[in-house]
N, C-alpha and C positions, 0 to 999 in steps of 0.2 A: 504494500500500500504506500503510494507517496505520500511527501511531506502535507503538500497541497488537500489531499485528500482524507487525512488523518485529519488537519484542520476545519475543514468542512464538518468531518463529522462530530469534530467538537464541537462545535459552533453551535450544529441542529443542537445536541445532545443540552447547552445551556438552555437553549432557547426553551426546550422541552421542559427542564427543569425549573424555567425563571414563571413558565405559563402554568406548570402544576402549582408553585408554590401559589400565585396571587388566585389560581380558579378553588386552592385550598383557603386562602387566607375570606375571600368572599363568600365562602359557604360557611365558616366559620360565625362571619361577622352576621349573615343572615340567620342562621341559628341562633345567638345570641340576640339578635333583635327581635326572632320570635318567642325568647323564654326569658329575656328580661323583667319582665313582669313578675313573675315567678320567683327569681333572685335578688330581685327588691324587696320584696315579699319575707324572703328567707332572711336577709341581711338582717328588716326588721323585727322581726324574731330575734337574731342573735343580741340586737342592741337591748332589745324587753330580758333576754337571760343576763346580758353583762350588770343592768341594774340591778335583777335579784340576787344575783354573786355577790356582788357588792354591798349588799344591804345585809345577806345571809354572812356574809364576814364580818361588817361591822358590829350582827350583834353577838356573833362567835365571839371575836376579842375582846364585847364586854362584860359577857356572861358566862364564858368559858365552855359551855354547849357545844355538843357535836355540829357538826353541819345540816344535817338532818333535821334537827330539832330549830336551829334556828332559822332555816328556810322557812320553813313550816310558818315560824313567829312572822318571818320580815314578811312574807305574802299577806300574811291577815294583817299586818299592822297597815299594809298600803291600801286592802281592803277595806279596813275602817275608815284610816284616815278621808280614804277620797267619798266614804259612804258619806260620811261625818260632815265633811268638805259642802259637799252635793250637795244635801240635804240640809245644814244650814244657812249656805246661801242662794239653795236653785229655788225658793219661790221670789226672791227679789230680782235674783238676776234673769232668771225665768221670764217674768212678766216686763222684765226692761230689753230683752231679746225681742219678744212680742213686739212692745213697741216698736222698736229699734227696724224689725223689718217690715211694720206698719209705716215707716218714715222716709225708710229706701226709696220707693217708687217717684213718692213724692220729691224726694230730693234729686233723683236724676230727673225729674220735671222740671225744677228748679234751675237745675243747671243747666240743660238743652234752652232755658227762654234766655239765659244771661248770656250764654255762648253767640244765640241768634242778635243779638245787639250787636256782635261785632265783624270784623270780616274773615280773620281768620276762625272765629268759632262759625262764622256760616258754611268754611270752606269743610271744617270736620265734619259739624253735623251732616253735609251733604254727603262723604263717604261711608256717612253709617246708616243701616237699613231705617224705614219708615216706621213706627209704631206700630201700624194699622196690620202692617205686613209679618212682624214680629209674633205679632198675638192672635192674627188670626185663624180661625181652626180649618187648619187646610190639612193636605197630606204634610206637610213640611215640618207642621207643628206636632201633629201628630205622632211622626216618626222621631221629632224630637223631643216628645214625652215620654215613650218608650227607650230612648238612648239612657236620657236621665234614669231609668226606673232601672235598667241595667246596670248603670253608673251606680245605683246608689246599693242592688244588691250586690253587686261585685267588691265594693267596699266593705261590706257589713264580714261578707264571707273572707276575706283579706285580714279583717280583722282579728277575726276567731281565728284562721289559721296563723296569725303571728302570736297572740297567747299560748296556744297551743307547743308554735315551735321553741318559742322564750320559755314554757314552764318544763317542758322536755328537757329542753338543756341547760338549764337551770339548776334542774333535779340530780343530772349525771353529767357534767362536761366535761370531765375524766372520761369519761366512756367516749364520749365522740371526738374527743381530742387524740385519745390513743390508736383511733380507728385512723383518724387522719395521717398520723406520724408512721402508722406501718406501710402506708405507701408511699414511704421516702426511703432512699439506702440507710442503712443503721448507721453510718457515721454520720449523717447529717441529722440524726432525729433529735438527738440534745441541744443543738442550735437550734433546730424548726420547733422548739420545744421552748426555748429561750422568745423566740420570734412571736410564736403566741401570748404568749403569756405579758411580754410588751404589749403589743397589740390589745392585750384586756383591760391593759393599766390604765393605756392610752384613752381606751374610749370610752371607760369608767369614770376618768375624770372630765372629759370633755361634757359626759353627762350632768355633772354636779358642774360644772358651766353653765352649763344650757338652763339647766332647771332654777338653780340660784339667779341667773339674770329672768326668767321668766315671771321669778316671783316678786324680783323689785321692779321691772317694768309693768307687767299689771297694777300692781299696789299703786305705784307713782304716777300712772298715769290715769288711773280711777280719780286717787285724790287731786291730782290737776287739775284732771276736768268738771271732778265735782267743786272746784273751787271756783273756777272759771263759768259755773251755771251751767253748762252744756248738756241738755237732755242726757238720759240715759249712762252716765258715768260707768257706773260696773259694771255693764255686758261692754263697753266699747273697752274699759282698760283689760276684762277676760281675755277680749278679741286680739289687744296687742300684745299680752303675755302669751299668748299663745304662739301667734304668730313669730314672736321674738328667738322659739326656738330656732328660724331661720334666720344664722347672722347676715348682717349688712342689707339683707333683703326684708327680711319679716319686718324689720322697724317701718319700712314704706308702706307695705301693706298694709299694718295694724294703723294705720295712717290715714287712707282711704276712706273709710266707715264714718271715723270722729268728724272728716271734711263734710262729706254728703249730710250727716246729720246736721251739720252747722248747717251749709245753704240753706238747707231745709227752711231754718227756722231764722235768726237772729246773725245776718252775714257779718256783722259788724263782731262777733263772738270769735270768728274766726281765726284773727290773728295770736287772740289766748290759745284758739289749739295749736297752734302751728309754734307758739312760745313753750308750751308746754311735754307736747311730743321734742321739740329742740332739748330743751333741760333736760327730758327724761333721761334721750339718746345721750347726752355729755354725761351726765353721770354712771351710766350702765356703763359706756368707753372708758371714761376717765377713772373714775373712783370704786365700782365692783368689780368687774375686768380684770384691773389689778390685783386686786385684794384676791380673788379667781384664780387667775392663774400663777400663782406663785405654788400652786400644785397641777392647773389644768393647763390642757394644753392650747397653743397658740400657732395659729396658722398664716401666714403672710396674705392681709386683704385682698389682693390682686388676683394672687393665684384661687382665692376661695371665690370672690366674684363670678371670676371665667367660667368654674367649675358649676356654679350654681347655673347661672347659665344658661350654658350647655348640657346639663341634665335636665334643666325645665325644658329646653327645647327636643329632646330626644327622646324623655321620658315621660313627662309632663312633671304633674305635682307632685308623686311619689318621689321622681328623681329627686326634685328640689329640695323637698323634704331632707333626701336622707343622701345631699351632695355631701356636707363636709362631713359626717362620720364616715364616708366612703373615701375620703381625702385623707383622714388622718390614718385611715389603714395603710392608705397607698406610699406614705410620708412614711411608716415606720418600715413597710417592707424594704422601701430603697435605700433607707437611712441603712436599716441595720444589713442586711444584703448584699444590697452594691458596694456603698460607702465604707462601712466598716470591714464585710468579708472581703467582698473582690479587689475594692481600692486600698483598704488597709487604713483608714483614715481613724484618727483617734475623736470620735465626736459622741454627744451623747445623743440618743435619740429619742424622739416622742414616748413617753411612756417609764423611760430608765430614771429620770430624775426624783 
């Protein structure tokens, strides 16, 4: 065989090889786009187990109780708690919900007739459907009541399947951790062993982040708005504790509702909300944050931004949801992995501190 011809058939042979990999890498990526759902799903499960871990140790080291014994406790105590919770404040914030989505309609009324006063608010409202069109009961409406009625059991059923997976693993993650580690060569399981186990620290405290800002962002901006006169205070500050679980974004959001309820009513109220949601957000930044993360962990805004994102856009609201716990796993595998195994790099990583 000549040189030339030897060549050649190298050549075919790459080409062959560069076309299997990307018709493997596209099957792959449409797999994974059609079970995404599913692995969000799952993820959120593992984060509802890292909080009972967390909780079943905390009251392990202060009752000296097996694990067993104190799973058992931290579940019911979260059980009470949020029963206790509900129950003594869902008939206030209850009936301030009620209102509150008695106000909506009204307030996007409100705002489509101030928009029409101007020219670029004439230029929007012309890009956005007619009312009339909106509501009325056609096939379109129709088929988009049944979408919703979908949406909302597909949720419920999401639901139960992430308790479900959170008290599984919860109960035994010894057990599916070890299942994990035998499908790696035995020298690598005490490091892949090590890798978890960051990984649990990591997202354990990112939890007591989330949730500690959740509960002075609600509180603070209840009492703001209740100071400020602004209809309905507690279901709006619920709305932005809630939402606050999502950094840099949830503060917008939880943002929205207190606006629309102002036009509604008192525009001139306004600028107290938008004072009030301001201080919240500086303090939640400035002064909890801090105090926060001096054990939880912290993520560079930019790269969390992007991340969020691009899960809202790929995945929708689940992504969003649960962009940066998914960030902070990806931050510990490349810390500890690349950085420290392959590059040799002396650094600490998410979770080791």
């Amino acid at each position: 065989m000549t040189s030339s011809s030897h060549a050649e058939n190298d050549f075919a042979r790459r080409i062959i090889i560069g076309t299997l990999i990307v018709v493997g890498a596209l099957v792959v990526l449409y797999v994974l786009r059609q079970v995404v759902g599913v692995l969000l799903v799952a993820f959120a499960g593992i984060l509802l187990a890292v909080f009972l871990d967390g909780l079943a140790m905390g009251i392990q080291r202060r009752t000296r109780l097996k694990r067993g014994p104190s799973l058992v406790i931290g579940i019911a105590l979260f059980v009470v708690v949020t029963v206790v919770l509900v129950w003594g404040a869902g008939a206030p914030v209850g009936a301030q919900i009620g209102v509150l989505i008695e106000r909506i309609p009204g307030a996007v009324e409100t705002l489509q007739e101030r928009l029409s006063t101007t020219d670029w608010g004439q230029r929007i409202l012309a890009s956005l459907p007619e009312p009339g069109d909106a509501f009325s009961l056609n096939a379109g409406t129709l088929k988009g009541m049944q979408t919703a009625f979908s949406a909302t059991t597909s949720v419920v059923i999401d639901f139960f399947i992430i308790l479900v997976i959170g008290f599984y693993l919860a109960a035994s993650p010894k057990l599916y951790v070890d299942g994990l580690l035998k499908l790696l060569p035995k020298r690598r399981r005490k490091r892949a062993e090590e890798v978890f186990s960051t990984i649990g620290r990591a997202l354990r405290w990112w939890l007591v982040g989330r949730f500690s800002s959740m509960v002075v962002v609600g509180a603070l901006t209840a009492l703001g708005l209740w100071i400020a006169g602004v209809p309905v205070p507690l279901a709006l500050g619920l709305i932005a504790g809630i939402l606050s679980f999502i950094p840099l974004l949830g503060p917008v959001l939880g943002a929205i509702p207190a606006i629309l309820v102002t036009l509604s009513g008192d525009p001139s109220v306004l600028l107290y909300v938008l004072i009030v949601f301001a201080i919240v957000q500086v303090l939640e930044t400035y002064l909890v944050t801090p105090l926060i993360q001096q054990r939880a962990v912290s993520i560079p805004p930019a790269l969390l931004l992007s991340t969020q994102v691009l899960m809202a856009v790929l995945f929708g609201a689940m992504g969003m949801l649960l962009a940066t716990p998914i960030v902070v796993v990806v931050i510990v595998v490349i810390q500890m992995v690349y950085i420290q195994d392959i590059l040799g790099d002396d650094i600490t990583a998410l979770g080791e501190k």
